[in-house]
DOBATI-224183 format. One record per atom (N, C-alpha, C): residue number from 1; residue in one letter; atom name; x, y, z. Coordinates in Angstrom, 3 decimals, m for minus. Example, Ala and Ser with C-alpha at 12.3 -4.5 7.8 and 13.67 -1.06 7.14 Angstrom:
vexnu: 1, kegu: A, bavo: N, x: 13.190, y: m5.690, z: 7.800;
vexnu: 1, kegu: A, bavo: CA, x: 12.300, y: m4.500, z: 7.800;
vexnu: 1, kegu: A, bavo: C, x: 13.200, y: m3.300, z: 7.800;
vexnu: 2, kegu: S, bavo: N, x: 12.850, y: m2.250, z: 7.080;
vexnu: 2, kegu: S, bavo: CA, x: 13.670, y: m1.060, z: 7.140;
vexnu: 2, kegu: S, bavo: C, x: 12.900, y: 0.030, z: 7.870;
This chain:
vexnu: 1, kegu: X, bavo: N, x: 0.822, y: m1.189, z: 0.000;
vexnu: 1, kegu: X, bavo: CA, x: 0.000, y: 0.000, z: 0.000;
vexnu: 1, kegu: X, bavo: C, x: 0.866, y: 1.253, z: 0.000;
vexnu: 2, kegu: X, bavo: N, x: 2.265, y: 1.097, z: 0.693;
vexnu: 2, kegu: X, bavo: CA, x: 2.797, y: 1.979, z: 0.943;
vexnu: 2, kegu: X, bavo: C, x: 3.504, y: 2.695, z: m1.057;
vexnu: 3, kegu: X, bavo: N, x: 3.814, y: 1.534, z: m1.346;
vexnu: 3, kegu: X, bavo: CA, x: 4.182, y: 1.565, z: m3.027;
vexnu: 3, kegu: X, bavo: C, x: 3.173, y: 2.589, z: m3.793;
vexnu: 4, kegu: X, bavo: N, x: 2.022, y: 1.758, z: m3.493;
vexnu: 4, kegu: X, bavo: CA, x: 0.968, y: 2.793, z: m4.260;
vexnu: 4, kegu: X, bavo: C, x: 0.813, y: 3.828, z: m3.985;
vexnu: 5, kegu: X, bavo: N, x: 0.930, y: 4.001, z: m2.717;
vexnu: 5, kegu: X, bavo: CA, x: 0.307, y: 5.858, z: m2.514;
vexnu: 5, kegu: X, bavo: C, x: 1.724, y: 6.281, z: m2.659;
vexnu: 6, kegu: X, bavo: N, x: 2.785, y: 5.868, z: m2.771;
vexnu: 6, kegu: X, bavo: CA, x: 3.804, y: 7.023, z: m3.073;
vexnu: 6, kegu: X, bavo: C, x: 3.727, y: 6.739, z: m4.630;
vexnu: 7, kegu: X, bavo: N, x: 3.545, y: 6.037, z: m5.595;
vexnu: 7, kegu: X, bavo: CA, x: 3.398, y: 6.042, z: m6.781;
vexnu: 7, kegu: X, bavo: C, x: 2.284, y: 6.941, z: m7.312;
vexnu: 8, kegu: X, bavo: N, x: 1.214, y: 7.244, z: m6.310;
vexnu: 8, kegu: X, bavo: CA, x: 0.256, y: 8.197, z: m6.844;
vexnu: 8, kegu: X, bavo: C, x: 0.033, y: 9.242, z: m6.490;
vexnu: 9, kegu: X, bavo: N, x: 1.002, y: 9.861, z: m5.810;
vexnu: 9, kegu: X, bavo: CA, x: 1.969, y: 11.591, z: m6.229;
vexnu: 9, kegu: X, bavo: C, x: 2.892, y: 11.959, z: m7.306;
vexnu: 10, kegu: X, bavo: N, x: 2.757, y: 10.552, z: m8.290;
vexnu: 10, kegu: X, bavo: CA, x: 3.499, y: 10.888, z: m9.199;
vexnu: 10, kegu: X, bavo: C, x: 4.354, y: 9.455, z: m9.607;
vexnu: 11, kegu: X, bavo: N, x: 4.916, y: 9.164, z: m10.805;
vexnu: 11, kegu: X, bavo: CA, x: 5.557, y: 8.012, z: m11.481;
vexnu: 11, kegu: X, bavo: C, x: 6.994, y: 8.416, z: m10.915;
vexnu: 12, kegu: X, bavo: N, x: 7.734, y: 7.191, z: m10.521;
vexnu: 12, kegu: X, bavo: CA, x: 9.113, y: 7.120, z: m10.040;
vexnu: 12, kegu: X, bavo: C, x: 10.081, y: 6.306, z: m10.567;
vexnu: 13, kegu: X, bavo: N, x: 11.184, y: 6.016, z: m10.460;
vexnu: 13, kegu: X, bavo: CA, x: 12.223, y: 4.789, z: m10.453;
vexnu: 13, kegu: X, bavo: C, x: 12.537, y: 4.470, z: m8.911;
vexnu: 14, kegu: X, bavo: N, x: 12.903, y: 3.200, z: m9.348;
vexnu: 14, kegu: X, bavo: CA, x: 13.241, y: 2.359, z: m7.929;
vexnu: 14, kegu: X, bavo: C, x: 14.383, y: 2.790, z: m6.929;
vexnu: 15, kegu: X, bavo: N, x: 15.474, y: 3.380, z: m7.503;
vexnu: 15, kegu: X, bavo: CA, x: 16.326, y: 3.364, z: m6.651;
vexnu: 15, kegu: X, bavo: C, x: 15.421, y: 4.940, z: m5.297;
vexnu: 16, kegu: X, bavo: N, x: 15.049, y: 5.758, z: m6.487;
vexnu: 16, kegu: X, bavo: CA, x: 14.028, y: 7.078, z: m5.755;
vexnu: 16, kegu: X, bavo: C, x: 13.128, y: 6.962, z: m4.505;
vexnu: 17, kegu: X, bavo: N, x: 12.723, y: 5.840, z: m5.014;
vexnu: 17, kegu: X, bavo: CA, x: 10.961, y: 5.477, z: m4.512;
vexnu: 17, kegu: X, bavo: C, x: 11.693, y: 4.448, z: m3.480;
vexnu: 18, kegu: X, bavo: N, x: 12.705, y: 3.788, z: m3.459;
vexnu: 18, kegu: X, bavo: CA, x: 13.235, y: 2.831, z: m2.376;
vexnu: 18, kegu: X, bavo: C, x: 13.803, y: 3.756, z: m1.251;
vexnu: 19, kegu: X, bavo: N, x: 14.407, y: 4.793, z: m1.587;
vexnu: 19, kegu: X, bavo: CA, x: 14.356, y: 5.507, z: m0.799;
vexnu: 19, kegu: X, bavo: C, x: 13.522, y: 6.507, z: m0.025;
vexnu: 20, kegu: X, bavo: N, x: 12.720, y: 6.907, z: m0.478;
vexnu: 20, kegu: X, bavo: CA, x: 11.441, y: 7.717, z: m0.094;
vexnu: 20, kegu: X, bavo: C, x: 10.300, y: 7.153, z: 0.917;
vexnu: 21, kegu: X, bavo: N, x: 10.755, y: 5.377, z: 0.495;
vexnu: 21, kegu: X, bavo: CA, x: 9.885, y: 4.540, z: 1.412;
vexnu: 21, kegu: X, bavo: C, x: 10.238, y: 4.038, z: 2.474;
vexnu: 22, kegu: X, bavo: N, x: 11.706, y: 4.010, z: 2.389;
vexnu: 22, kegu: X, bavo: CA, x: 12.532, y: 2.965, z: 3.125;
vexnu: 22, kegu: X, bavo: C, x: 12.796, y: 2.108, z: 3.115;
vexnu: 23, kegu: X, bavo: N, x: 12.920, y: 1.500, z: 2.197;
vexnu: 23, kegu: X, bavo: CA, x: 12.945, y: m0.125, z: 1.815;
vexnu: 23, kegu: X, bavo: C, x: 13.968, y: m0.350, z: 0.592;
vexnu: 24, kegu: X, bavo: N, x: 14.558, y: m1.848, z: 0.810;
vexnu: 24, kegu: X, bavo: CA, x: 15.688, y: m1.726, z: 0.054;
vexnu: 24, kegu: X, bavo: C, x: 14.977, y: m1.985, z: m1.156;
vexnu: 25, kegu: X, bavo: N, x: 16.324, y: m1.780, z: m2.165;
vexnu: 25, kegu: X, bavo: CA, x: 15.563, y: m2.011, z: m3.421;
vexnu: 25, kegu: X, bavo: C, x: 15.292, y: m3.261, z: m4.447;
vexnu: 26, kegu: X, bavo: N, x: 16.002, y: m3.894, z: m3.800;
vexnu: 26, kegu: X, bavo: CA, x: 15.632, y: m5.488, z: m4.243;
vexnu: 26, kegu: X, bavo: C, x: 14.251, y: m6.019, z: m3.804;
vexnu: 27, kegu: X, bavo: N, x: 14.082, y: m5.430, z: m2.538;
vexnu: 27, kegu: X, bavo: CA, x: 12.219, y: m5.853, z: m1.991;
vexnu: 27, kegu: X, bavo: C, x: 11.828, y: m5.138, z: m2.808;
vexnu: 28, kegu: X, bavo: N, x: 12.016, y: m3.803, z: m2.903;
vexnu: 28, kegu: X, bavo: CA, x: 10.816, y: m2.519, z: m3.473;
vexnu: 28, kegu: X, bavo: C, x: 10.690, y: m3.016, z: m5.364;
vexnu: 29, kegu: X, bavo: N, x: 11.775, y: m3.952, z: m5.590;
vexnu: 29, kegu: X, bavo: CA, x: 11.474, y: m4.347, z: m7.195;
vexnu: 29, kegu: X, bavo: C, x: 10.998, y: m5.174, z: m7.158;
vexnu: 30, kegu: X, bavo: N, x: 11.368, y: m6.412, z: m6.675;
vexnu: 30, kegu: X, bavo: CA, x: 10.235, y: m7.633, z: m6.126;
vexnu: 30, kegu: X, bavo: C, x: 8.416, y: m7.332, z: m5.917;
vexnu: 31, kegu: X, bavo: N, x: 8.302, y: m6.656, z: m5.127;
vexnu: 31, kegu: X, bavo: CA, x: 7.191, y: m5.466, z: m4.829;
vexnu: 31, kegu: X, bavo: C, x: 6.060, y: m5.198, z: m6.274;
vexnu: 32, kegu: X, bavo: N, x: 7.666, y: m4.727, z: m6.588;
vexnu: 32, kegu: X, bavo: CA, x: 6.764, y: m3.567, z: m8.197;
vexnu: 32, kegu: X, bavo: C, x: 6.335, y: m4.590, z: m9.333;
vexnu: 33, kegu: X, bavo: N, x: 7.341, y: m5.741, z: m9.192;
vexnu: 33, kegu: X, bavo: CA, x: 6.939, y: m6.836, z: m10.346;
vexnu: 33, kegu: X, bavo: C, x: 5.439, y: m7.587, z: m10.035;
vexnu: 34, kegu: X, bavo: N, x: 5.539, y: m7.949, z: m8.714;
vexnu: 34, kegu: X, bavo: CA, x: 3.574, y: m8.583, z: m8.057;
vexnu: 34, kegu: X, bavo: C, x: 3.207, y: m7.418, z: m8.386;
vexnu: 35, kegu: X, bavo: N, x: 2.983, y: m5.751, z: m8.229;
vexnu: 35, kegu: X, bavo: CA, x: 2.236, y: m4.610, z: m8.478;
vexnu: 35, kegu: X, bavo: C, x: 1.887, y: m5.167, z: m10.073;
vexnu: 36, kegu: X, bavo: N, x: 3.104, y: m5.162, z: m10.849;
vexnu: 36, kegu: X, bavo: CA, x: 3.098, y: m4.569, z: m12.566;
vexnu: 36, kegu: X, bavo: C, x: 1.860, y: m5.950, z: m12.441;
vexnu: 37, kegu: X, bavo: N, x: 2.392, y: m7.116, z: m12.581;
vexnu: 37, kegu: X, bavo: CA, x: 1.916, y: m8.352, z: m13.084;
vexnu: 37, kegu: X, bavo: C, x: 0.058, y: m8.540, z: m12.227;
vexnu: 38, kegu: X, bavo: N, x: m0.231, y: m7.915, z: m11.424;
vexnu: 38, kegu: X, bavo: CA, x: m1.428, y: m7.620, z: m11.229;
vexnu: 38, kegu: X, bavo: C, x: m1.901, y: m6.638, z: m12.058;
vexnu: 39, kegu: X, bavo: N, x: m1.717, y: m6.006, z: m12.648;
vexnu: 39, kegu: X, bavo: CA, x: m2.049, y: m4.636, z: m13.204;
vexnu: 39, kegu: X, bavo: C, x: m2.200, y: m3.549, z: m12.593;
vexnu: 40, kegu: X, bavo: N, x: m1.779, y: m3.219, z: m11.247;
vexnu: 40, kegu: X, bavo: CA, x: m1.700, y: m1.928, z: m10.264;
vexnu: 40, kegu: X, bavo: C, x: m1.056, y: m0.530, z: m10.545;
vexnu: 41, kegu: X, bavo: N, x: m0.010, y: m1.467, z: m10.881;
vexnu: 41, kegu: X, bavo: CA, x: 1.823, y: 0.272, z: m12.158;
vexnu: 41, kegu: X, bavo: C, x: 1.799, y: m0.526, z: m13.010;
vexnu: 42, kegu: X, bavo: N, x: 2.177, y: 0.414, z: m13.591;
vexnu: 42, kegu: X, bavo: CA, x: 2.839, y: 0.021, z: m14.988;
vexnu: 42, kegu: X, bavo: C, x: 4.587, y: 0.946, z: m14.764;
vexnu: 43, kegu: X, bavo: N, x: 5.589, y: m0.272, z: m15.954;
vexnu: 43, kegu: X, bavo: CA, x: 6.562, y: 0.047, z: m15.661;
vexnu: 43, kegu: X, bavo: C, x: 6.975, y: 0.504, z: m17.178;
vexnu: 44, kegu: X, bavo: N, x: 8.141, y: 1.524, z: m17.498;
vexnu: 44, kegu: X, bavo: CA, x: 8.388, y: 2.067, z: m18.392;
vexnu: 44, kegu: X, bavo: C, x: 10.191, y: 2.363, z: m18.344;
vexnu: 45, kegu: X, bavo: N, x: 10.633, y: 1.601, z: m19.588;
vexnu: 45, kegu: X, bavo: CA, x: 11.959, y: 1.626, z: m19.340;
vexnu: 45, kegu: X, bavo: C, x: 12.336, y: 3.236, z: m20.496;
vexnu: 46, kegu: X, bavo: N, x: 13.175, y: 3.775, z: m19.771;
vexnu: 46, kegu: X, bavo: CA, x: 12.991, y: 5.214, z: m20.295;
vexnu: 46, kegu: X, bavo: C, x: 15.092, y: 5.592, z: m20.674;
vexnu: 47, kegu: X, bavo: N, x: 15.832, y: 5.918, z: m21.437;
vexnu: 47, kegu: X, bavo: CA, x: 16.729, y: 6.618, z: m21.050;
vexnu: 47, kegu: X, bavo: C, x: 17.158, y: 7.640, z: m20.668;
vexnu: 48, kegu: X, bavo: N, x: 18.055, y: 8.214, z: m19.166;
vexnu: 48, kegu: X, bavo: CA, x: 18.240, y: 9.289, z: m18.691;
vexnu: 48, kegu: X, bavo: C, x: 19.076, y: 10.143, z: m19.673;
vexnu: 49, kegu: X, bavo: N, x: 18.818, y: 11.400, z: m19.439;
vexnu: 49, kegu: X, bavo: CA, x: 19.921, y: 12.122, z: m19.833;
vexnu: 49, kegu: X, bavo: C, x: 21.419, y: 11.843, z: m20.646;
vexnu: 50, kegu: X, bavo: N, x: 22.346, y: 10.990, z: m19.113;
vexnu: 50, kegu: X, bavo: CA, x: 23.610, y: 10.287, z: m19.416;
vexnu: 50, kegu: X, bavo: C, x: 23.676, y: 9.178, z: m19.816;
vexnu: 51, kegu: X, bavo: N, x: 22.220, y: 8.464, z: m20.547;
vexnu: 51, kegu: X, bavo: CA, x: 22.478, y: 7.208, z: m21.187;
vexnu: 51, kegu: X, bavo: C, x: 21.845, y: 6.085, z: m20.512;
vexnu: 52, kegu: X, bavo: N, x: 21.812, y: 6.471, z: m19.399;
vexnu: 52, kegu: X, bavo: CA, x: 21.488, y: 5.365, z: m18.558;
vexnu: 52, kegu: X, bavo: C, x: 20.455, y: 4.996, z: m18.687;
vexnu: 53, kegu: X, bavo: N, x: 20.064, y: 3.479, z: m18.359;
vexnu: 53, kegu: X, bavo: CA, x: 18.590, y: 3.002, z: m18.502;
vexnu: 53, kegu: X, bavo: C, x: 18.056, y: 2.628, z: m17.198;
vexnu: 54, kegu: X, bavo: N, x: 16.537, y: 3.317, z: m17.328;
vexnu: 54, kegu: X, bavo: CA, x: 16.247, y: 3.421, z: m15.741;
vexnu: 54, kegu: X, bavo: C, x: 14.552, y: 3.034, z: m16.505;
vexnu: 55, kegu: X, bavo: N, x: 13.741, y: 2.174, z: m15.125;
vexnu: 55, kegu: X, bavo: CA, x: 12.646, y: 1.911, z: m15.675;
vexnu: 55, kegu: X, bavo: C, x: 11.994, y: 2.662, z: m14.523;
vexnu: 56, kegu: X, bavo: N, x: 10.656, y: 3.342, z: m14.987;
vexnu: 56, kegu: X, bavo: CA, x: 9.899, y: 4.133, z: m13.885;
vexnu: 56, kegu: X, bavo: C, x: 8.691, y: 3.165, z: m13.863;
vexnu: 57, kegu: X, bavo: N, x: 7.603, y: 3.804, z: m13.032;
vexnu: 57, kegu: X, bavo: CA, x: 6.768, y: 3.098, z: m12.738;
vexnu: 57, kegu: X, bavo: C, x: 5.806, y: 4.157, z: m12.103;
vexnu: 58, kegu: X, bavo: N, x: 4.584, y: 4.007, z: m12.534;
vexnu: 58, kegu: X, bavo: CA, x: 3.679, y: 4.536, z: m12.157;
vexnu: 58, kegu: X, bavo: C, x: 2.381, y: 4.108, z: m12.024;
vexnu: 59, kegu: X, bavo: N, x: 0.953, y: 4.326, z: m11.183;
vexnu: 59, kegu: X, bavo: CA, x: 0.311, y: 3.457, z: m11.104;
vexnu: 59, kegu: X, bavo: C, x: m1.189, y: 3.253, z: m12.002;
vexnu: 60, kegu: X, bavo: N, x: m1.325, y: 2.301, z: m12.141;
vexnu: 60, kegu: X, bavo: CA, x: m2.261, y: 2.501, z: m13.263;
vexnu: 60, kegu: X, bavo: C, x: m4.129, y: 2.690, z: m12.606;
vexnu: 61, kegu: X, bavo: N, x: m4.359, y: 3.219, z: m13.405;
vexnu: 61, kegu: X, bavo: CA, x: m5.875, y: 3.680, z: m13.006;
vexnu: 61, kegu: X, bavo: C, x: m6.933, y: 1.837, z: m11.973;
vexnu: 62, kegu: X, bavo: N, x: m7.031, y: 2.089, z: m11.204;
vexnu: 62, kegu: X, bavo: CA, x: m7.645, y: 0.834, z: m11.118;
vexnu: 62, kegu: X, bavo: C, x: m9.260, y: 1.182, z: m9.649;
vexnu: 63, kegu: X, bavo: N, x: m9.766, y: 0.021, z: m9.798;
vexnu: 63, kegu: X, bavo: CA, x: m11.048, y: m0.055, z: m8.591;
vexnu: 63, kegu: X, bavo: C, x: m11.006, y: m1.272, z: m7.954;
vexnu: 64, kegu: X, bavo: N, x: m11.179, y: m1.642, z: m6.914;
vexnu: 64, kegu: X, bavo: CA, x: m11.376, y: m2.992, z: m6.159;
vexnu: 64, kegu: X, bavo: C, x: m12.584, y: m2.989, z: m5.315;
vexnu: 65, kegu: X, bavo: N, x: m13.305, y: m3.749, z: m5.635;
vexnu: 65, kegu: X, bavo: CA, x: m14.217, y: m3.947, z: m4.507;
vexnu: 65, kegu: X, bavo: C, x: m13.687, y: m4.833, z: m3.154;
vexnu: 66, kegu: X, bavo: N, x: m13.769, y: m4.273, z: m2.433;
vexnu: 66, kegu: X, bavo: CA, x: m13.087, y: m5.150, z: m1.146;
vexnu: 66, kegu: X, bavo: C, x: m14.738, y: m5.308, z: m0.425;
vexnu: 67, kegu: X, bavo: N, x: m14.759, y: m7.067, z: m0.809;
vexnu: 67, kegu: X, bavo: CA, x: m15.477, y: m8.108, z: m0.218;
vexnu: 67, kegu: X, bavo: C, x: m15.228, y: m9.261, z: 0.720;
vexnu: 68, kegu: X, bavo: N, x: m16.287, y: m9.745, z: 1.507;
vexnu: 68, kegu: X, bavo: CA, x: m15.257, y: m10.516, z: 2.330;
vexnu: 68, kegu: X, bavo: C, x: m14.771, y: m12.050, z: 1.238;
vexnu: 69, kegu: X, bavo: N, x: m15.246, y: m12.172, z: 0.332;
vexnu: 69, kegu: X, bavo: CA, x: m15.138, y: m12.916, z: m0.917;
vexnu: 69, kegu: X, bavo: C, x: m14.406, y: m12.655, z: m0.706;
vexnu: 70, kegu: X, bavo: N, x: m13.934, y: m11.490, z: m1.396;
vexnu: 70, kegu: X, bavo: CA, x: m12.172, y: m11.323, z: m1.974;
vexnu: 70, kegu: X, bavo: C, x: m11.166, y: m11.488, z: m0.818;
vexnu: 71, kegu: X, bavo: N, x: m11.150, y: m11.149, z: m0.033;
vexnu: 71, kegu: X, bavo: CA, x: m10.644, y: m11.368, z: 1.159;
vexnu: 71, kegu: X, bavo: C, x: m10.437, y: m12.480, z: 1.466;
vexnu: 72, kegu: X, bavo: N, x: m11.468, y: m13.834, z: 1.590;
vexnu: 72, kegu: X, bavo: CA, x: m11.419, y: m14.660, z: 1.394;
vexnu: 72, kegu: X, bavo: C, x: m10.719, y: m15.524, z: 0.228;
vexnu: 73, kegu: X, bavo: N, x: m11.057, y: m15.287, z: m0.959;
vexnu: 73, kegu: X, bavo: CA, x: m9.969, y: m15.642, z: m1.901;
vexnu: 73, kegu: X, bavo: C, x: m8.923, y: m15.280, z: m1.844;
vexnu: 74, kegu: X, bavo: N, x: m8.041, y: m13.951, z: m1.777;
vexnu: 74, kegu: X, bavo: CA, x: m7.082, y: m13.485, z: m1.363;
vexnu: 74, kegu: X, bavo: C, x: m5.875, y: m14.233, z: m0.046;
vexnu: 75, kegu: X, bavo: N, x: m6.938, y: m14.238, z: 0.721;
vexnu: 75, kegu: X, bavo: CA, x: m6.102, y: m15.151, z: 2.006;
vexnu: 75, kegu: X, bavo: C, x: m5.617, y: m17.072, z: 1.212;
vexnu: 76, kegu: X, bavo: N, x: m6.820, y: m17.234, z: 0.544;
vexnu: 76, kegu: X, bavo: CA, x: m6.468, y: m18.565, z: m0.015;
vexnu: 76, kegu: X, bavo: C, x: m5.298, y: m18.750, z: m0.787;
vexnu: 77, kegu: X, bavo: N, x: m5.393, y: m17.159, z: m1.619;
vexnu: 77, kegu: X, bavo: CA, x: m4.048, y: m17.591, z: m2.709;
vexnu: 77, kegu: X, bavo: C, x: m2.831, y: m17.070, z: m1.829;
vexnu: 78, kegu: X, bavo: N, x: m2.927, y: m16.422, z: m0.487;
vexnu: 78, kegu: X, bavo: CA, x: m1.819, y: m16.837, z: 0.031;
vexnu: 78, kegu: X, bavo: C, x: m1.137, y: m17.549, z: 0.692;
vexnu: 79, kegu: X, bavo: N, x: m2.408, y: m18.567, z: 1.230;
vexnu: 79, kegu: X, bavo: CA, x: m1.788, y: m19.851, z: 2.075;
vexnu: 79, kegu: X, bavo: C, x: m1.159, y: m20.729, z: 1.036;
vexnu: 80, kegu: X, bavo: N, x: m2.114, y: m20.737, z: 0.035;
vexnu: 80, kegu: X, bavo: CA, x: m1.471, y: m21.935, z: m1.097;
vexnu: 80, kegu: X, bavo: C, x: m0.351, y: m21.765, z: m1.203;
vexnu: 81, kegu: X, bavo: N, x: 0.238, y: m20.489, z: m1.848;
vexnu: 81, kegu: X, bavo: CA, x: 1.210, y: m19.907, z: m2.173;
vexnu: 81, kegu: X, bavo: C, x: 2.439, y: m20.468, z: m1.024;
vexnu: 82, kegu: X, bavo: N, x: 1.942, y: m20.735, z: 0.221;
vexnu: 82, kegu: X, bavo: CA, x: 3.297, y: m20.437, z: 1.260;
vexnu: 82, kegu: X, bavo: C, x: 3.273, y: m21.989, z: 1.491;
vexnu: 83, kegu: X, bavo: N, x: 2.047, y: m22.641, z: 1.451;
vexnu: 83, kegu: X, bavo: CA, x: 2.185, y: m24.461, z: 1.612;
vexnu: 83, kegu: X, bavo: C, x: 3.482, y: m24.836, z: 0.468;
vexnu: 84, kegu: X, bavo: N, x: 3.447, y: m24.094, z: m0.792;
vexnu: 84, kegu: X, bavo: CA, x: 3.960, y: m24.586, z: m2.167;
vexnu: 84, kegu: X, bavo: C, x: 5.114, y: m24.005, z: m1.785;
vexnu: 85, kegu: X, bavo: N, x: 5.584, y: m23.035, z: m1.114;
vexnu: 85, kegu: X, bavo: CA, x: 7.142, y: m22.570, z: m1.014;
vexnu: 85, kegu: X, bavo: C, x: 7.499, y: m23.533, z: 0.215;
vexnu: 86, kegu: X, bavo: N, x: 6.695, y: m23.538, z: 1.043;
vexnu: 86, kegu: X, bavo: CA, x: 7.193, y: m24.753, z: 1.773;
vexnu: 86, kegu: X, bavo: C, x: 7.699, y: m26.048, z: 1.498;
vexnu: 87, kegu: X, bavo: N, x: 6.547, y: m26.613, z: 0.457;
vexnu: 87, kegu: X, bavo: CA, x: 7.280, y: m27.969, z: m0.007;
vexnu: 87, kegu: X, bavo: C, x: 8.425, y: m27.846, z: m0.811;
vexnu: 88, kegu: X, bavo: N, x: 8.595, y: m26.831, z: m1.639;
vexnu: 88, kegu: X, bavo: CA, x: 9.957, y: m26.482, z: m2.451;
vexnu: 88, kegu: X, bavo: C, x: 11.181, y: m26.507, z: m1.265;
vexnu: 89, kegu: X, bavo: N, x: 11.232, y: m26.022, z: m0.210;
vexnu: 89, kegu: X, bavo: CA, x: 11.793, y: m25.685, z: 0.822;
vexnu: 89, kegu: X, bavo: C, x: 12.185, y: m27.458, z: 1.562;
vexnu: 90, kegu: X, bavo: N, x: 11.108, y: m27.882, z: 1.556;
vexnu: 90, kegu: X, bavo: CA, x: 11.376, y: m29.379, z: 1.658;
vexnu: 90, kegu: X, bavo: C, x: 12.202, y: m30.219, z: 1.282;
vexnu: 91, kegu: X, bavo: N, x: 11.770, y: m30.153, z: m0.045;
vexnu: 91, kegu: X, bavo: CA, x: 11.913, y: m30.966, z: m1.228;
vexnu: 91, kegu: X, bavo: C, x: 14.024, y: m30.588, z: m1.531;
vexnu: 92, kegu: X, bavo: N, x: 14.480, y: m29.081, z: m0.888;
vexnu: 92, kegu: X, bavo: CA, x: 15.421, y: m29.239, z: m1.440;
vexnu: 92, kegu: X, bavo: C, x: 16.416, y: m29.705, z: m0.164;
vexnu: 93, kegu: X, bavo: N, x: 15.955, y: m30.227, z: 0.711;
vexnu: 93, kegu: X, bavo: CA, x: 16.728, y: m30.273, z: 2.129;
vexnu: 93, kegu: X, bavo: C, x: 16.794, y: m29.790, z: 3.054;
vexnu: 94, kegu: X, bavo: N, x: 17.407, y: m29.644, z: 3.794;
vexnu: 94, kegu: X, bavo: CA, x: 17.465, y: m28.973, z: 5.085;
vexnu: 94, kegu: X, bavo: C, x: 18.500, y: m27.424, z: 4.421;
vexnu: 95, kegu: X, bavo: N, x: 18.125, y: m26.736, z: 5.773;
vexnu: 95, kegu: X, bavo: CA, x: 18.548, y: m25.536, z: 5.184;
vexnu: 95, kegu: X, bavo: C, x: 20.553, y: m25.820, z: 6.046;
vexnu: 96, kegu: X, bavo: N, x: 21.710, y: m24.891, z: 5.281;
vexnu: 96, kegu: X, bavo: CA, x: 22.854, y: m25.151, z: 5.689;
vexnu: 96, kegu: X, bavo: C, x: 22.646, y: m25.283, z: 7.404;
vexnu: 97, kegu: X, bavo: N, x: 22.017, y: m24.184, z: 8.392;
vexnu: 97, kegu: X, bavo: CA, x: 22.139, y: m24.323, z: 9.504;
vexnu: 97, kegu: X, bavo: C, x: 21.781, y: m25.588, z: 10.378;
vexnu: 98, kegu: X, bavo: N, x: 20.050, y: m26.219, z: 9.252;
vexnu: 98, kegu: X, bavo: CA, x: 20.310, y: m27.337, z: 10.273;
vexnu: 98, kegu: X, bavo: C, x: 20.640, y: m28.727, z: 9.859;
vexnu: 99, kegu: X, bavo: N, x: 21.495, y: m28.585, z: 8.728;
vexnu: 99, kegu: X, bavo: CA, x: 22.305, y: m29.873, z: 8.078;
vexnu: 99, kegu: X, bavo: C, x: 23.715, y: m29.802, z: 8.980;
vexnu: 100, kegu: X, bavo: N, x: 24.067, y: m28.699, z: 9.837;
vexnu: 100, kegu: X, bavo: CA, x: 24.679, y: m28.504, z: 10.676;
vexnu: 100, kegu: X, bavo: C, x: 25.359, y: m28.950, z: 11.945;
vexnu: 101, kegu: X, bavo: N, x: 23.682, y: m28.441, z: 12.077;
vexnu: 101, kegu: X, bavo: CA, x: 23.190, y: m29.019, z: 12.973;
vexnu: 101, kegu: X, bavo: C, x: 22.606, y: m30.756, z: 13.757;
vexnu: 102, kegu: X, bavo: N, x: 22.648, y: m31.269, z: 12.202;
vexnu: 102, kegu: X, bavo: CA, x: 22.212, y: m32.613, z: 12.116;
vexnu: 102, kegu: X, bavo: C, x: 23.374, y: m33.489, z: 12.182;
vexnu: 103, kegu: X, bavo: N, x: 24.757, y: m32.592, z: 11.395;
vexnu: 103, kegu: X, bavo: CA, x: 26.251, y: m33.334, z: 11.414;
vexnu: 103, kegu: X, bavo: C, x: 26.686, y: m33.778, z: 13.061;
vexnu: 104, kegu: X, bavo: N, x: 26.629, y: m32.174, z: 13.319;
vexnu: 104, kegu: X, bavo: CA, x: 27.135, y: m32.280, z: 14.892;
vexnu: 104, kegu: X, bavo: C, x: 26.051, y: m33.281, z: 15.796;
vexnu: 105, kegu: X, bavo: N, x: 25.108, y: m33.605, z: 15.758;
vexnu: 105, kegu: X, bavo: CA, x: 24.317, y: m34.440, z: 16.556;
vexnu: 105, kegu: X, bavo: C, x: 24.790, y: m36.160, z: 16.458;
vexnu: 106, kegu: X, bavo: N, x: 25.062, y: m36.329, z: 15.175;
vexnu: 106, kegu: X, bavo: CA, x: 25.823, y: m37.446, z: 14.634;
vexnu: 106, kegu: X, bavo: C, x: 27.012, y: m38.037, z: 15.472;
vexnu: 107, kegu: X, bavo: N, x: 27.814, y: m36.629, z: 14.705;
vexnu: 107, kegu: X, bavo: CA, x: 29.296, y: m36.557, z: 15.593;
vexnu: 107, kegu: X, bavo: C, x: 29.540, y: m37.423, z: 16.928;
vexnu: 108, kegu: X, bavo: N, x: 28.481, y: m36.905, z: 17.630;
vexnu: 108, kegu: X, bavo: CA, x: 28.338, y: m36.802, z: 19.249;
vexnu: 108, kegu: X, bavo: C, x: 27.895, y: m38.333, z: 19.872;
């Protein structure tokens, strides 16, 4: 939310708008890509002045009805979402700390 209302004082680039928000800019692009790919901003790769290529982003006209439906669906596609990063998370092992952790128990 915080993305949008600073996007709708006006279209920005990331490194700008990461700062303005507080947030680094690897989240705040992460962020803008779920924004773009919902249809919320739109992003626009533009060249500066000195050449440089910088993509802005600004937000696109939109309405939501906030229902407890949606709300409800909403919460669904995010549990799914975190069951499925979980099993990926599974599926690839233990994480370094507690394969570590599992050596030294061995050890012992």
């Amino acid at each position: 939310m915080r993305i949008v209302a600073a996007l709708a004082e006006g279209r920005n680039y990331v490194s700008r708008l990461a700062r303005e928000i507080g947030m680094s800019r690897p989240l705040l692009h992460m962020h803008l890509q779920r924004l773009e790919a919902a249809g919320l901003v739109v992003g626009s790769l533009e060249l500066s002045d000195s050449g440089k290529a910088m993509k802005f982003f600004e937000v696109s006209p939109f309405a939501y009805a906030l229902t407890p439906q949606v709300v409800a669906e909403a919460a669904r596609t995010l549990t799914d979402q975190a069951a499925k990063t979980a099993g990926e998370q599974h599926a690839a092992g233990p994480e370094p700390d507690e394969q570590v952790s599992d050596e030294k128990e061995r050890a012992t």
